[in-house]
C-alpha positions in Angstrom: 94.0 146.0 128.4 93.0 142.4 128.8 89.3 142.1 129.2 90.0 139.6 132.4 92.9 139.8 134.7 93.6 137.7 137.6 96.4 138.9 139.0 99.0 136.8 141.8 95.5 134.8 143.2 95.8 133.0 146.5 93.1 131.5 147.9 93.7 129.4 151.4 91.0 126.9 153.1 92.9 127.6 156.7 96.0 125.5 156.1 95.2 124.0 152.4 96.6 126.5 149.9 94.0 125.8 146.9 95.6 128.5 144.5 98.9 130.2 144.5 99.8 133.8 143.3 98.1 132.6 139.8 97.9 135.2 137.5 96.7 134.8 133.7 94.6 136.9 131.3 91.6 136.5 128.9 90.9 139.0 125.9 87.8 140.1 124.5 86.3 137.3 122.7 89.1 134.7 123.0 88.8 131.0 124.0 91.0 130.2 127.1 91.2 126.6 128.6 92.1 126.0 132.2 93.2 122.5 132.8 95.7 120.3 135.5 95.1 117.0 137.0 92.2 116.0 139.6 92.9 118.5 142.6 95.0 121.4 140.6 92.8 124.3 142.0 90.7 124.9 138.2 87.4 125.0 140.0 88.2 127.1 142.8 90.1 129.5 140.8 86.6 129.8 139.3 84.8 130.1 142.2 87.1 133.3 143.0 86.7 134.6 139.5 82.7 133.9 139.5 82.2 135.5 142.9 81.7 132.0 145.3 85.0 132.4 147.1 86.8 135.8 148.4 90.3 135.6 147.1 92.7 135.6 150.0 94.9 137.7 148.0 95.6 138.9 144.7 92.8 141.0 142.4 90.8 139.8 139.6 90.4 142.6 137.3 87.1 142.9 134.6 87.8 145.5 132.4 90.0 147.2 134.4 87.8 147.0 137.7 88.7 145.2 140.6 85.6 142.3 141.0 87.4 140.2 143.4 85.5 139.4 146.7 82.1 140.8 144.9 79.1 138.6 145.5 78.1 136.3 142.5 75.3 138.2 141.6 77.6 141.0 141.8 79.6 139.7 139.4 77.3 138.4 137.2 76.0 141.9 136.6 79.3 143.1 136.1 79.7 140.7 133.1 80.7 137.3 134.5 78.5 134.3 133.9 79.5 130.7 134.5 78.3 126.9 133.9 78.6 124.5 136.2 80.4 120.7 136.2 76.9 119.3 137.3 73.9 121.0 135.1 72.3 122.9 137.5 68.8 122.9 136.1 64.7 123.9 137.4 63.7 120.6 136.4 60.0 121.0 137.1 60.0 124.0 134.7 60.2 124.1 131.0 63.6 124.7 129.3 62.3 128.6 128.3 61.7 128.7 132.0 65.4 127.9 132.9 66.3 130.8 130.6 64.0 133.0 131.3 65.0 133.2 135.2 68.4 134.4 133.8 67.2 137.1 131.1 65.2 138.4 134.0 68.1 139.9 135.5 68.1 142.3 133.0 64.8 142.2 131.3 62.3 143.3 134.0 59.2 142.6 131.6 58.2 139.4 131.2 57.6 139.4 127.5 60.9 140.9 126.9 62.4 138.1 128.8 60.6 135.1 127.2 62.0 136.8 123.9 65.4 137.0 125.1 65.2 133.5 126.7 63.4 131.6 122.9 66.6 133.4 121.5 69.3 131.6 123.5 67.9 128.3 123.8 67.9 128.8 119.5 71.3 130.0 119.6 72.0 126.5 121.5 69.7 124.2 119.2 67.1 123.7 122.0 64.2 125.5 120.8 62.5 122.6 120.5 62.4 122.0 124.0 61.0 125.4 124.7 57.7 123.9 126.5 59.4 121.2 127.7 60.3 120.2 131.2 64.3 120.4 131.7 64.1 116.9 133.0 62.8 115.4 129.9 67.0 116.5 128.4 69.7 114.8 128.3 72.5 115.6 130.5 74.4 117.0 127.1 71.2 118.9 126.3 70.8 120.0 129.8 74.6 121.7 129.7 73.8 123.3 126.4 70.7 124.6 128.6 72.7 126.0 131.2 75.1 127.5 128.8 71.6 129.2 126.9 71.1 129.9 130.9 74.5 131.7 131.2 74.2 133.6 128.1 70.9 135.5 129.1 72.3 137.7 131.7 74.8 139.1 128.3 78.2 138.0 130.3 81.4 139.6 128.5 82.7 136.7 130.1 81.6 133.0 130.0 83.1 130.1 132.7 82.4 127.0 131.8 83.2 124.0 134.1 83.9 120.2 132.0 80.9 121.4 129.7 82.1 118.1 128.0 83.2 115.8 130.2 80.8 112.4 130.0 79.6 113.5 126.5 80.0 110.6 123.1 81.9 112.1 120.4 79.0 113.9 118.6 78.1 115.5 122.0 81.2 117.0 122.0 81.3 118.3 118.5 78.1 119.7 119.2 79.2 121.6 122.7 82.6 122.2 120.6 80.3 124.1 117.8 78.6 126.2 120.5 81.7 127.3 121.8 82.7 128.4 118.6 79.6 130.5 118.2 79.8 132.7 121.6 83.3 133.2 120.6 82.2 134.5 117.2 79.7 136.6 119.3 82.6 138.1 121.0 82.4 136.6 124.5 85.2 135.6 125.9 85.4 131.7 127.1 87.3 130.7 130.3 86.9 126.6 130.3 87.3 123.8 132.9 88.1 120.9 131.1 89.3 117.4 130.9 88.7 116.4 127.8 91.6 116.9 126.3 90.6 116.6 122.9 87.7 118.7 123.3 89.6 122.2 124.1 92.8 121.9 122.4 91.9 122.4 118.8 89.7 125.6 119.7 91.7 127.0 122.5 93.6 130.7 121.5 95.5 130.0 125.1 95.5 127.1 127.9 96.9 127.6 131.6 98.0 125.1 133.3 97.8 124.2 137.0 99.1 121.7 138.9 98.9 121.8 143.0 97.4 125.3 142.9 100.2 126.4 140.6 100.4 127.9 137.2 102.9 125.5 135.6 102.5 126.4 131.9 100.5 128.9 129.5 100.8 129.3 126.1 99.7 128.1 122.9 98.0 124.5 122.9 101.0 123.1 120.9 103.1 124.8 123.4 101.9 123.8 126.4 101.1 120.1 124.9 105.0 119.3 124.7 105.6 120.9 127.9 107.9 119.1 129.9 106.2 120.7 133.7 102.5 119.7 131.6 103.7 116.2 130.8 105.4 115.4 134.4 102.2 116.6 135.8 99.8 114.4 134.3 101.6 111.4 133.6 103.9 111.5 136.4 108.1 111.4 136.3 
């Protein structure tokens, strides 16, 4: 049974069809990119996964149960944590701050939670910004706060959306590297992204949208020569 399941997805804005009977899977600990051009649905396809947006129709499956139409913080208890495009961050507070209003959702002691939280931002190479505000990061330290963030509530599932789009080349080897670690933690990764360059080399799988479609999923090499893939972003 695949950890994830989103099974023939629809989700309609009154006439604008956003997603499309989309179905694809994510397994326990597996990297899975979600990309298409600018307006292919990847964001709201999260939204419906993350608990923002009530499918229309179709089920999204966690471990077998049906999550779709739960609230966010439903679904967030249920194992489903996500990033945003735009780091969302407490900027008047301190970076353990930030993480520690996310291990609170299942450490109800304060001391347990400030653990939990100096653990995360660690596991992200922030602990030096423990006692910082959030405002003094970067914005590529800032998404590596919201991923330390994410990872407090202990998601099966993370969603991360363009954790590296903006970033110079050693930004993205470093959000690349952290990737690579919650995988080896066994959390599953379902990524937004557009750089290309970023996901493909550490992607297990990559679906494909295009106009609310799936198009493609596969492989990266797979999906990379693509005929539907290469029509859709470069055009006939």
């Amino acid at each position: 049974m695949k950890l994830l399941e989103v099974k023939q997805v629809s989700k309609r804005f009154g006439g604008l069809v956003a997603n499309q009977d989309v179905s694809f899977g994510v397994d326990t600990g597996q990297v899975v990119g979600l990309i298409g051009p600018n307006g292919a649905g990847k964001t709201t396809m999260f939204n419906c996964v993350a608990g923002y947006f009530a499918p229309t129709s179709g089920s999204i499956l966690l471990g077998g149960r049906n999550i779709a139409g739960l609230p966010p913080e439903a679904c967030a208890r249920a194992g489903v944590a996500r990033t945003f495009q735009i780091a969302r961050t407490f900027t008047s507070m301190t970076a353990c701050e930030n993480v520690m209003t996310a291990a609170m959702l299942l450490q109800h002691n304060v001391a347990r939670a400030r653990r939990a939280a100096m653990d995360w931002l660690a596991f992200a190479g922030l602990e030096r910004f423990a006692d910082r505000p959030a405002a003094s990061m970067t914005i590529s330290e800032q998404r590596r706060l919201a991923v330390a963030r994410a990872l407090a509530t202990q998601p099966r599932i993370l969603l991360m959306d363009e954790v590296m789009a903006g970033l110079n080349p050693s930004e993205v080897r470093e959000a690349v590297d952290v990737v690579l670690k919650i995988r080896d933690k066994g959390i599953a990764c379902l990524i937004v992204e557009h750089v290309l360059e970023g996901i493909m080399p550490i992607a297990d799988k990559i679906v494909v949208l295009d106009r609310g479609v799936k198009i493609a999923e596969g492989t990266p090499q797979q999906v990379s020569s693509d005929a539907a893939v290469i029509t859709a972003y470069l055009g006939d």
